[in-house]
Backbone as numpy.savetxt, mean C-alpha at the origin, in Angstrom:
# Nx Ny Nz CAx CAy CAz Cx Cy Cz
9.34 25.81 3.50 8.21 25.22 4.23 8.69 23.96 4.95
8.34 23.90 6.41 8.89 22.63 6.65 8.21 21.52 6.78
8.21 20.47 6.62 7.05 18.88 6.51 7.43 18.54 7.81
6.32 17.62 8.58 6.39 16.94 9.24 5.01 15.95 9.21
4.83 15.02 9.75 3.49 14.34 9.88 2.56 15.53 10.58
1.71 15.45 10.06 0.14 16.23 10.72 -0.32 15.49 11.55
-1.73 16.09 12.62 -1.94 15.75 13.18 -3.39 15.01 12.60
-3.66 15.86 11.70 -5.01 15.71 10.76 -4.74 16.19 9.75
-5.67 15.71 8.87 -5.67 15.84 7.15 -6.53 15.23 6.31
-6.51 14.78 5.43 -7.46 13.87 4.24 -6.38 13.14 3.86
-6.65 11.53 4.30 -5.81 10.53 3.18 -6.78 9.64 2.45
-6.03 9.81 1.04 -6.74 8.07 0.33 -6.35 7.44 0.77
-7.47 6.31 0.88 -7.50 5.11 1.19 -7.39 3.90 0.02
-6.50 4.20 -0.78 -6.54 3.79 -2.49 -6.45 2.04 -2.16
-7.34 1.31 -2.71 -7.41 0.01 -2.96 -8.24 -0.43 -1.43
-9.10 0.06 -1.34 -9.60 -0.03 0.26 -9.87 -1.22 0.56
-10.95 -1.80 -0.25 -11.87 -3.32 0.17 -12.73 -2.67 1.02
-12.63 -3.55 2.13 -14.25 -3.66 2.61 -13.62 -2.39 4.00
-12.08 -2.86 4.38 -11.74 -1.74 5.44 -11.97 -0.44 5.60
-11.88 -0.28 6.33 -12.15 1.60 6.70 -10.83 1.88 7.59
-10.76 3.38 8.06 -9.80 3.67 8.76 -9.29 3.05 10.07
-10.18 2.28 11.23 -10.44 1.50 11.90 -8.90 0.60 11.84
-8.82 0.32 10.73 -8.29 -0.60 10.01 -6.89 -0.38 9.12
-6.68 1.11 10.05 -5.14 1.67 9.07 -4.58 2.00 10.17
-3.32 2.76 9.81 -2.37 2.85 11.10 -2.82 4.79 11.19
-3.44 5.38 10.23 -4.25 6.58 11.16 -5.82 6.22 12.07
-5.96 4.92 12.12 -7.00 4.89 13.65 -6.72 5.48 14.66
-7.36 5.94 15.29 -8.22 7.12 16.55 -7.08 8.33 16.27
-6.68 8.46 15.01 -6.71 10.08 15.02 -7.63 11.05 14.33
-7.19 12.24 14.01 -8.20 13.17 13.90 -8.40 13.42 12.00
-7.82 12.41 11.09 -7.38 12.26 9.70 -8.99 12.08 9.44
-9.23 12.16 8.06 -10.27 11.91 7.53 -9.91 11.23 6.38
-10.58 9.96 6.16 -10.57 8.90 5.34 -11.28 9.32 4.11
-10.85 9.08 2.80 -11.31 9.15 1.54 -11.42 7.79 1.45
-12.07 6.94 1.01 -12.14 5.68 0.28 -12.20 5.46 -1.02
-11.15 4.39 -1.84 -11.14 4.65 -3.29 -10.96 3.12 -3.76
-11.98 2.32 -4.44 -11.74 1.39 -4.68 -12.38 1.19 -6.09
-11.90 -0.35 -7.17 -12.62 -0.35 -8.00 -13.77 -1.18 -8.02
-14.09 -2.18 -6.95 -14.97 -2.86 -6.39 -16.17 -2.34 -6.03
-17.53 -1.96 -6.80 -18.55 -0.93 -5.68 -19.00 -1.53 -4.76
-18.83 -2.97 -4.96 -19.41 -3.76 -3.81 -18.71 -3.09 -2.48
-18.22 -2.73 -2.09 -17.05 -2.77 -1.35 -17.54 -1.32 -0.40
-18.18 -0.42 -1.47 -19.15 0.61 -1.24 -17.66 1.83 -1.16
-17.35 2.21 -2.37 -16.32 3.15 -1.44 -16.47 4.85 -1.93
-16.11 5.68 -1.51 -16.61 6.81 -1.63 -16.42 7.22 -3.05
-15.21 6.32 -3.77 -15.14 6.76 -4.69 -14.73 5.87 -5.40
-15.20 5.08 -6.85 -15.19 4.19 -7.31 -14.10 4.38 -8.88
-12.93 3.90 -8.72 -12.13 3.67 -9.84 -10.73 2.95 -9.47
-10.14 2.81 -10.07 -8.51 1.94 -10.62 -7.64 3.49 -9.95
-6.36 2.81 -9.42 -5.53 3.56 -9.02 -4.79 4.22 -9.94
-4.93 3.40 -11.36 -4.03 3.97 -12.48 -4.20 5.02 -13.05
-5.72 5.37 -12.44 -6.74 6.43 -13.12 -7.63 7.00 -11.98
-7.25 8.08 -11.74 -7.93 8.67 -10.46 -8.76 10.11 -10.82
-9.08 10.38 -12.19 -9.72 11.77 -12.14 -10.42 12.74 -11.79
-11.30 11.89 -10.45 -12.35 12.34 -10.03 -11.43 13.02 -8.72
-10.32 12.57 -8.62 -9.39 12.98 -7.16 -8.84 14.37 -8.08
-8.80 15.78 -7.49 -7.80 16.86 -7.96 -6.52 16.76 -8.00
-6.24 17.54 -8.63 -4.38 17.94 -8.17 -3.91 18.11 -6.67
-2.97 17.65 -6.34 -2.49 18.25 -5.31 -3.58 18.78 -4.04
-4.50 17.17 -3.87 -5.84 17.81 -2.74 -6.13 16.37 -1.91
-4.61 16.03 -1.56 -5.02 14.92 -0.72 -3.52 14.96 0.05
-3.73 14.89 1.44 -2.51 14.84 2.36 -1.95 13.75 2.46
-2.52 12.72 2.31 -1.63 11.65 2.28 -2.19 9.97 1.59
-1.84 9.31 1.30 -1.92 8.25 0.69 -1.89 6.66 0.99
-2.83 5.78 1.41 -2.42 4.81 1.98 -2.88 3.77 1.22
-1.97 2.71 0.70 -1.89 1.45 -0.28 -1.72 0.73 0.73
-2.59 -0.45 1.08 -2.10 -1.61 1.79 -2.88 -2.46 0.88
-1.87 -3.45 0.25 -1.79 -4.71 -0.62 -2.77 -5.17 -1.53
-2.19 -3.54 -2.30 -3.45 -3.54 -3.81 -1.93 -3.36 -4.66
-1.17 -2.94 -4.28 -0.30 -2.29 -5.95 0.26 -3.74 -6.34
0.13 -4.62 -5.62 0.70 -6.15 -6.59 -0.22 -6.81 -7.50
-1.73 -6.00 -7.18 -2.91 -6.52 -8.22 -2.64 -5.71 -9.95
-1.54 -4.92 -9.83 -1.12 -4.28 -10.94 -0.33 -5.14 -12.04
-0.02 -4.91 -12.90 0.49 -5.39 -13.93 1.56 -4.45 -13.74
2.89 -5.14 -13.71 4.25 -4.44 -13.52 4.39 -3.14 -14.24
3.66 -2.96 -15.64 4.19 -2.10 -16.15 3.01 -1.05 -15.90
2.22 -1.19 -14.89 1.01 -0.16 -14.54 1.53 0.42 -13.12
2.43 -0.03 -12.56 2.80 0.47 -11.08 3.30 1.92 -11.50
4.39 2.03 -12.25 5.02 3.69 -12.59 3.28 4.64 -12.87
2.29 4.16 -13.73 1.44 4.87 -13.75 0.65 4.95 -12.68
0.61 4.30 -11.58 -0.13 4.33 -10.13 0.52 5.57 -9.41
2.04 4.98 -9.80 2.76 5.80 -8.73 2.71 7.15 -9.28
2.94 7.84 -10.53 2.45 9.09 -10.78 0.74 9.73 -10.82
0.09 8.87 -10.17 -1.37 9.00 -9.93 -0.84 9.87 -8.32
-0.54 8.88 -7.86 -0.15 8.91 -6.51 0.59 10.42 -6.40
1.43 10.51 -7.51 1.98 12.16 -7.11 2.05 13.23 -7.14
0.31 13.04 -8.38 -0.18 13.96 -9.20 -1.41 14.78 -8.07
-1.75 13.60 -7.08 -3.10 13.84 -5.78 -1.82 14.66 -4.99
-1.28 14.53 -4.55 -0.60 14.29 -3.09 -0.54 16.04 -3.13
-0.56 17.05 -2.06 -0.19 18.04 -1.96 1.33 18.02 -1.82
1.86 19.20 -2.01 3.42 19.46 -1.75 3.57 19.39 0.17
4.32 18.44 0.00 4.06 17.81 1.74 3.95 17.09 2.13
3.13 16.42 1.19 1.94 14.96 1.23 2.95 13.93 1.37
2.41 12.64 1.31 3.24 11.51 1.74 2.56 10.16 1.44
3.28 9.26 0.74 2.05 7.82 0.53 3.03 6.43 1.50
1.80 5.99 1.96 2.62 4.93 2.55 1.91 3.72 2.23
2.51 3.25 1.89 2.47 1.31 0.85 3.06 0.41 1.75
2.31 -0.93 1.59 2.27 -2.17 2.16 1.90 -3.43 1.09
2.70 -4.00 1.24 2.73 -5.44 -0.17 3.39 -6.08 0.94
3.14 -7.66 0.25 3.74 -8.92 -0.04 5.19 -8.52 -0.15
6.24 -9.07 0.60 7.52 -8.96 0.61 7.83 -10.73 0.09
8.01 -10.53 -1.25 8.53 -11.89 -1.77 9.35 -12.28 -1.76
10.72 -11.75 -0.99 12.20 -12.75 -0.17 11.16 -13.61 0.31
10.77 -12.80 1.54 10.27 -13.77 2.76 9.47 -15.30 2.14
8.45 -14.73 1.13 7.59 -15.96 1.02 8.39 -16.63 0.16
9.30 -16.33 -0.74 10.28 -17.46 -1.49 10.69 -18.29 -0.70
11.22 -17.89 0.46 12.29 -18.90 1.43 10.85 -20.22 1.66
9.64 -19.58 1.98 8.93 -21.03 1.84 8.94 -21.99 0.83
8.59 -21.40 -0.27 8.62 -22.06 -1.30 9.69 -22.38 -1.87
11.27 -22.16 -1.41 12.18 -23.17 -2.01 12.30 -23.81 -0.36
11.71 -23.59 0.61 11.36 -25.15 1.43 10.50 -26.15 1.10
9.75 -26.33 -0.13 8.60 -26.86 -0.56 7.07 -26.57 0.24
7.23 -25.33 0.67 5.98 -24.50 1.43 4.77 -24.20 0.65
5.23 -24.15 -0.42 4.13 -23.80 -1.51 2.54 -23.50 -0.58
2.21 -24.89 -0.74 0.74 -24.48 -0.45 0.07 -25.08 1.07
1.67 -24.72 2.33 0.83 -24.79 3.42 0.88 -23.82 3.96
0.12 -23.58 4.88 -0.24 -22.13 5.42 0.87 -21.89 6.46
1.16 -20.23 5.84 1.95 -19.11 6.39 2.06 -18.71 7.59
0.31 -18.29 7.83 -0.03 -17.87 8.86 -1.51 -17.52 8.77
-2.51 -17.38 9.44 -4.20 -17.59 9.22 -4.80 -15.92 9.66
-5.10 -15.26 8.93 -5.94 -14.05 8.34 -7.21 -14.25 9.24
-7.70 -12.85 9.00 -9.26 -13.17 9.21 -9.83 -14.01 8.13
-9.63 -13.99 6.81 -9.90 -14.49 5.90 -9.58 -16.20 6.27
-9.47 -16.53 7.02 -8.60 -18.00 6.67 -7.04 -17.97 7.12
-6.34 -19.29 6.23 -5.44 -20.05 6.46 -4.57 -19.25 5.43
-3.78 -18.07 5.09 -2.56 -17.65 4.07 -1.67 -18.67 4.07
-1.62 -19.13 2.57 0.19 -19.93 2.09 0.53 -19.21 1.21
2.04 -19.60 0.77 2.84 -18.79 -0.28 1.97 -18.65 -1.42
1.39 -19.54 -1.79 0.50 -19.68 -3.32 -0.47 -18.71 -3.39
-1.09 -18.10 -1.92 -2.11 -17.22 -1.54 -1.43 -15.51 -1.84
-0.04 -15.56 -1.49 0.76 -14.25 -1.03 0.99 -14.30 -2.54
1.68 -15.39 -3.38 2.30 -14.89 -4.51 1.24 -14.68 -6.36
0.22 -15.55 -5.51 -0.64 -15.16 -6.72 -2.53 -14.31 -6.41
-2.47 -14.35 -5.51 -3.47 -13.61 -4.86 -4.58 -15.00 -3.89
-5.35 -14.17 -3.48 -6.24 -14.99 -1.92 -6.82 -16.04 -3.43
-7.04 -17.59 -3.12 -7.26 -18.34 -3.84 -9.26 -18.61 -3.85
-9.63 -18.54 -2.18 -10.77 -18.48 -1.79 -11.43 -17.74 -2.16
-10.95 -16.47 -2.07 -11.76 -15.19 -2.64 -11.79 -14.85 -4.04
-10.73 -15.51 -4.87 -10.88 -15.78 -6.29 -11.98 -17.06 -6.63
-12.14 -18.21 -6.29 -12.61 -19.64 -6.24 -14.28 -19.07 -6.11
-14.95 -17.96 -4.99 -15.74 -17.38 -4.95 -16.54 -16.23 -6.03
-15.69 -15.90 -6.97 -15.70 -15.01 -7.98 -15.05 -13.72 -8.44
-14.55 -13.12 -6.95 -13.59 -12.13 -6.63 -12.33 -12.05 -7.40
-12.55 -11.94 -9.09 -11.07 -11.71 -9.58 -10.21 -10.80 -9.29
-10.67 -9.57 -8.46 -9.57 -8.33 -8.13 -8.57 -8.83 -7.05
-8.77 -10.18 -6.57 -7.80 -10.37 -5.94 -6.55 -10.82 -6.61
-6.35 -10.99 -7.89 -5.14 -11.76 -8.07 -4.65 -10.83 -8.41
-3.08 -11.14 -7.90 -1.96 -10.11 -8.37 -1.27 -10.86 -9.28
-0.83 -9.82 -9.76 0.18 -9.46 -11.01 1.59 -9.09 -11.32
1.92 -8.54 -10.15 3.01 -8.61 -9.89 4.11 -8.45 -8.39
5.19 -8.43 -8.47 5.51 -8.21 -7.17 6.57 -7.67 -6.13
6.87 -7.86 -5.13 7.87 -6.66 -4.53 8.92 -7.29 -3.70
10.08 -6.61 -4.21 10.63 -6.79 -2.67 11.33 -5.32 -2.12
12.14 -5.08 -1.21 12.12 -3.69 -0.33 12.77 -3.46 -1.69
13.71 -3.59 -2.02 14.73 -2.84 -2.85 13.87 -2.55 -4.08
13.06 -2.88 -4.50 12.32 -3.03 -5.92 11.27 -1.87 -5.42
10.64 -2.26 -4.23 9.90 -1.13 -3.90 10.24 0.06 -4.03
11.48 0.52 -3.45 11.85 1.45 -2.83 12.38 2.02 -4.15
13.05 1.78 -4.99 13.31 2.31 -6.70 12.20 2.17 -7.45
11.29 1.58 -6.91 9.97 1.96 -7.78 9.58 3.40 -7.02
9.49 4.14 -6.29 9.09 4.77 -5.79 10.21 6.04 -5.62
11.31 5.87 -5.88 12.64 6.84 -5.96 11.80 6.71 -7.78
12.00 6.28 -8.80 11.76 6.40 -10.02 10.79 7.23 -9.98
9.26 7.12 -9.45 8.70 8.20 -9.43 8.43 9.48 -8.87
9.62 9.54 -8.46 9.73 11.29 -8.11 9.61 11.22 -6.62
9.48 10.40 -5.75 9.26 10.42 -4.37 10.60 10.87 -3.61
10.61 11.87 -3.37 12.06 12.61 -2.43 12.81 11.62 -1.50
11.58 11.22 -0.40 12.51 10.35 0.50 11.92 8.96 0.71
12.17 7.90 1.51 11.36 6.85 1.57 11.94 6.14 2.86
11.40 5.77 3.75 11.92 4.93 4.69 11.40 3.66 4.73
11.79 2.88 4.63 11.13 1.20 4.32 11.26 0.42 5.40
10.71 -1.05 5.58 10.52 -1.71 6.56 10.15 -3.09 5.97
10.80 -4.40 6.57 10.30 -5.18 5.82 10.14 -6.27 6.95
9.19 -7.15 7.20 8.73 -8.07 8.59 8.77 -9.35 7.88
9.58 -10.10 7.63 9.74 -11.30 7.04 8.83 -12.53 8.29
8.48 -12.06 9.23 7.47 -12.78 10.01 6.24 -12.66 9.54
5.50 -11.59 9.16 4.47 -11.68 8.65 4.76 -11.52 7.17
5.25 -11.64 6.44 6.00 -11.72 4.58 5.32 -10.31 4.20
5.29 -9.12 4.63 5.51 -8.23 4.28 6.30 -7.26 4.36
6.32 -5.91 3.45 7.12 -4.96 3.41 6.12 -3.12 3.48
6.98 -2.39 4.33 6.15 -1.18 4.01 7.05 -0.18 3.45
6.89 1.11 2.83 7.63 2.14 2.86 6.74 3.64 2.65
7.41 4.45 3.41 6.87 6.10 3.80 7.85 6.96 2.89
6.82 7.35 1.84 7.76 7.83 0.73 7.02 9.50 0.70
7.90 10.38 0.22 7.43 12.02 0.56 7.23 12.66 -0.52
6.72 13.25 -1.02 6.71 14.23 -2.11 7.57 14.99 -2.23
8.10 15.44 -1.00 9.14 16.70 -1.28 9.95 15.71 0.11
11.37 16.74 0.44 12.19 16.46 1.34 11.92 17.31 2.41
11.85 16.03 3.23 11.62 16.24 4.73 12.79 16.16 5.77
12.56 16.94 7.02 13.78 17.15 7.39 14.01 15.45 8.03
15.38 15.22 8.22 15.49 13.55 8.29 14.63 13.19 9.79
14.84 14.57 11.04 14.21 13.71 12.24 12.67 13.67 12.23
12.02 14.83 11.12 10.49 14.20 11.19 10.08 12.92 10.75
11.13 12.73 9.54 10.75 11.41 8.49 10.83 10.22 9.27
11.94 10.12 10.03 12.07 9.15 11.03 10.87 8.88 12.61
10.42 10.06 12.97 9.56 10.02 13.81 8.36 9.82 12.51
7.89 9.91 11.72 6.72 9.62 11.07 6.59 8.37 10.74
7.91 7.63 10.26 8.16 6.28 10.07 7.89 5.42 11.42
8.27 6.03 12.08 8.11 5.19 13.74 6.68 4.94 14.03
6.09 6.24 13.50 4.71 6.04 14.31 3.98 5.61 13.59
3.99 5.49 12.04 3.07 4.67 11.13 3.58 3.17 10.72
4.57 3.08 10.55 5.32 2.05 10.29 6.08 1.13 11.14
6.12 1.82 12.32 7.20 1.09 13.32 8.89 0.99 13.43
9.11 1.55 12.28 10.82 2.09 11.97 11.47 2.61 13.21
Protein backbone atom coordinates (compact mmCIF):
# COMPACT_ATOMS: atom_id res chain seq x y z
CA UNK A 1 0.00 0.00 0.00
CA UNK A 2 1.51 3.20 -0.68
CA UNK A 3 1.15 6.45 1.93
CA UNK A 4 1.17 9.73 0.96
CA UNK A 5 -0.60 12.87 2.55
CA UNK A 6 -4.42 12.88 1.62
CA UNK A 7 -6.25 15.28 0.40
CA UNK A 8 -9.04 14.72 3.09
CA UNK A 9 -9.61 12.65 6.06
CA UNK A 10 -10.50 12.89 9.90
CA UNK A 11 -7.72 14.32 12.20
CA UNK A 12 -7.63 14.73 16.05
CA UNK A 13 -7.29 17.68 17.16
CA UNK A 14 -5.83 16.21 20.61
CA UNK A 15 -5.27 19.02 23.28
CA UNK A 16 -7.37 21.58 21.23
CA UNK A 17 -8.29 24.63 23.63
CA UNK A 18 -10.45 27.01 22.42
CA UNK A 19 -8.88 26.55 18.51
CA UNK A 20 -10.49 24.90 15.76
CA UNK A 21 -9.09 23.92 12.42
CA UNK A 22 -8.98 27.61 11.24
CA UNK A 23 -6.18 27.47 13.41
CA UNK A 24 -4.04 24.32 12.18
CA UNK A 25 -1.93 23.87 9.26
CA UNK A 26 -5.03 21.63 7.60
CA UNK A 27 -7.04 25.14 7.18
CA UNK A 28 -9.06 25.53 3.91
CA UNK A 29 -8.68 21.97 3.16
CA UNK A 30 -11.16 19.39 2.70
CA UNK A 31 -9.97 17.34 6.38
CA UNK A 32 -12.48 17.11 8.99
CA UNK A 33 -11.62 18.16 12.47
CA UNK A 34 -12.31 15.90 15.55
CA UNK A 35 -11.81 17.99 18.67
CA UNK A 36 -10.42 16.36 21.86
CA UNK A 37 -9.76 18.16 24.91
CA UNK A 38 -9.87 17.73 28.74
CA UNK A 39 -11.19 21.23 29.37
CA UNK A 40 -15.24 21.19 28.58
CA UNK A 41 -15.07 24.67 28.84
CA UNK A 42 -13.28 24.75 25.77
CA UNK A 43 -16.47 22.85 24.31
CA UNK A 44 -14.74 20.03 22.42
CA UNK A 45 -16.33 17.24 20.63
CA UNK A 46 -14.87 15.04 22.76
CA UNK A 47 -13.92 15.44 26.29
CA UNK A 48 -10.83 13.47 27.89
CA UNK A 49 -6.81 13.30 28.61
CA UNK A 50 -4.65 12.21 25.74
CA UNK A 51 -3.32 9.42 27.94
CA UNK A 52 -6.73 7.94 27.74
CA UNK A 53 -8.71 8.17 24.65
CA UNK A 54 -11.46 5.33 24.72
CA UNK A 55 -14.16 6.89 23.32
CA UNK A 56 -11.70 7.29 19.98
CA UNK A 57 -11.61 3.46 18.12
CA UNK A 58 -8.81 1.57 16.90
CA UNK A 59 -7.22 2.52 13.99
CA UNK A 60 -10.25 5.31 12.96
CA UNK A 61 -8.49 8.47 12.73
CA UNK A 62 -6.19 9.67 9.71
CA UNK A 63 -4.21 11.78 11.32
CA UNK A 64 -3.22 13.47 14.54
CA UNK A 65 -2.47 16.97 15.51
CA UNK A 66 -0.71 18.01 19.05
CA UNK A 67 0.15 21.61 19.11
CA UNK A 68 1.62 22.41 22.68
CA UNK A 69 -0.27 20.09 24.98
CA UNK A 70 2.26 17.00 25.27
CA UNK A 71 4.61 19.25 27.67
CA UNK A 72 1.41 19.56 30.03
CA UNK A 73 2.34 15.75 30.56
CA UNK A 74 4.31 14.36 33.20
CA UNK A 75 7.47 12.84 31.46
CA UNK A 76 6.62 9.53 32.30
CA UNK A 77 2.91 9.90 30.69
CA UNK A 78 4.28 11.01 27.14
CA UNK A 79 5.21 7.06 26.07
CA UNK A 80 1.48 6.47 27.19
CA UNK A 81 0.13 9.48 24.95
CA UNK A 82 2.25 8.40 22.34
CA UNK A 83 0.83 4.78 22.25
CA UNK A 84 -2.73 6.42 22.51
CA UNK A 85 -1.64 8.19 19.54
CA UNK A 86 -0.81 4.80 17.73
CA UNK A 87 -3.43 2.79 18.92
CA UNK A 88 -6.19 5.73 16.93
CA UNK A 89 -4.08 6.30 13.94
CA UNK A 90 -5.08 4.04 10.87
CA UNK A 91 -2.23 2.10 9.08
CA UNK A 92 -1.13 5.24 7.04
CA UNK A 93 -2.06 7.67 9.51
CA UNK A 94 0.39 10.21 10.70
CA UNK A 95 0.64 12.60 13.97
CA UNK A 96 2.17 15.82 13.80
CA UNK A 97 3.38 17.58 17.20
CA UNK A 98 4.42 21.04 18.10
CA UNK A 99 6.09 21.98 21.65
CA UNK A 100 8.28 24.40 23.23
CA UNK A 101 11.81 23.78 21.85
CA UNK A 102 13.87 24.28 25.13
CA UNK A 103 17.56 24.86 23.46
CA UNK A 104 16.06 27.92 22.12
CA UNK A 105 14.40 29.27 25.35
CA UNK A 106 17.50 28.16 27.55
CA UNK A 107 19.83 30.43 25.53
CA UNK A 108 17.46 33.21 27.16
CA UNK A 109 17.61 32.20 30.32
CA UNK A 110 21.35 31.62 30.66
CA UNK A 111 21.23 35.39 29.19
CA UNK A 112 19.31 36.26 32.37
CA UNK A 113 15.98 36.39 30.09
CA UNK A 114 14.07 34.62 32.49
CA UNK A 115 11.13 36.70 32.81
CA UNK A 116 11.23 39.23 29.86
CA UNK A 117 9.23 38.71 27.04
CA UNK A 118 10.14 36.41 24.09
CA UNK A 119 7.80 37.50 21.89
CA UNK A 120 3.80 38.66 22.43
CA UNK A 121 0.92 35.94 21.59
CA UNK A 122 -2.52 36.72 21.18
CA UNK A 123 -2.56 35.92 24.72
CA UNK A 124 -0.09 38.66 25.72
CA UNK A 125 3.60 39.21 26.28
CA UNK A 126 5.48 35.17 26.20
CA UNK A 127 8.91 34.95 28.41
CA UNK A 128 11.02 31.94 29.06
CA UNK A 129 9.24 31.45 32.53
CA UNK A 130 5.87 31.37 30.36
CA UNK A 131 7.46 28.65 27.65
CA UNK A 132 9.20 26.63 30.43
CA UNK A 133 6.62 26.33 33.04
CA UNK A 134 3.38 27.05 31.35
CA UNK A 135 1.22 30.61 30.41
CA UNK A 136 1.54 32.28 34.03
CA UNK A 137 -1.74 34.58 33.28
CA UNK A 138 -3.83 31.86 32.38
CA UNK A 139 -2.71 29.89 35.43
CA UNK A 140 -2.93 33.30 37.92
CA UNK A 141 -6.69 33.24 36.37
CA UNK A 142 -7.43 29.64 37.50
CA UNK A 143 -6.55 27.69 34.33
CA UNK A 144 -4.28 24.91 35.88
CA UNK A 145 -4.14 22.82 32.51
CA UNK A 146 -1.81 25.17 31.46
CA UNK A 147 1.23 24.21 33.31
CA UNK A 148 3.60 21.90 31.90
CA UNK A 149 5.42 19.25 33.16
CA UNK A 150 7.73 18.49 31.14
CA UNK A 151 9.85 19.12 28.14
CA UNK A 152 11.43 18.88 24.62
CA UNK A 153 13.99 19.32 22.56
CA UNK A 154 14.21 17.97 18.63
CA UNK A 155 16.39 15.10 19.58
CA UNK A 156 14.29 14.08 22.71
CA UNK A 157 11.30 14.52 20.61
CA UNK A 158 12.16 12.68 17.88
CA UNK A 159 13.30 9.32 20.17
CA UNK A 160 10.34 9.87 22.00
CA UNK A 161 8.46 9.18 19.08
CA UNK A 162 11.02 6.53 17.24
CA UNK A 163 10.46 4.68 20.94
CA UNK A 164 6.94 4.53 20.20
CA UNK A 165 6.75 2.70 17.20
CA UNK A 166 6.53 5.72 14.79
CA UNK A 167 8.31 4.45 11.38
CA UNK A 168 9.48 7.78 10.16
CA UNK A 169 9.64 11.38 11.49
CA UNK A 170 10.78 14.53 9.91
CA UNK A 171 11.41 17.33 12.45
CA UNK A 172 11.84 21.03 12.39
CA UNK A 173 12.90 23.26 14.94
CA UNK A 174 12.43 27.53 14.67
CA UNK A 175 14.57 28.76 17.46
CA UNK A 176 12.92 32.27 16.42
CA UNK A 177 9.76 31.46 17.60
CA UNK A 178 11.29 28.64 20.54
CA UNK A 179 9.58 25.97 18.97
CA UNK A 180 9.91 22.54 17.50
CA UNK A 181 7.63 20.31 15.17
CA UNK A 182 7.84 16.72 13.92
CA UNK A 183 5.67 14.51 11.17
CA UNK A 184 5.96 11.13 12.47
CA UNK A 185 4.14 7.96 10.38
CA UNK A 186 2.72 4.91 11.47
CA UNK A 187 4.08 2.87 8.89
CA UNK A 188 6.94 3.77 6.20
CA UNK A 189 6.41 6.12 3.74
CA UNK A 190 8.03 6.42 0.60
CA UNK A 191 10.91 9.20 1.45
CA UNK A 192 9.56 11.78 -1.50
CA UNK A 193 5.95 11.82 -0.06
CA UNK A 194 7.26 12.24 3.58
CA UNK A 195 9.25 15.09 2.47
CA UNK A 196 6.53 16.79 0.35
CA UNK A 197 4.09 16.24 3.44
CA UNK A 198 6.66 17.77 5.74
CA UNK A 199 6.92 20.78 3.40
CA UNK A 200 3.44 21.42 3.27
CA UNK A 201 2.47 21.02 6.96
CA UNK A 202 5.54 21.86 8.55
CA UNK A 203 7.57 23.88 6.20
CA UNK A 204 10.61 21.31 5.89
Amino acid sequence: MEHYLQEQGTFLHVGCGPKTIAQTPFAGSQWQELRLDIDELVKPDIIGSITAMPSVENESIDAIFSSHNIEHLYPHEVPIALAEFQRVLRPGGFALITCPDLRSVCKRVADDLLTEPAYTSPAGPIAPIDILYGHRASMAAGNLYMAHRCGFSEKVLVGSLQAAGFQQVASLTRPQVYDLWALATKEKWPEQHLQKAAKQLIGK
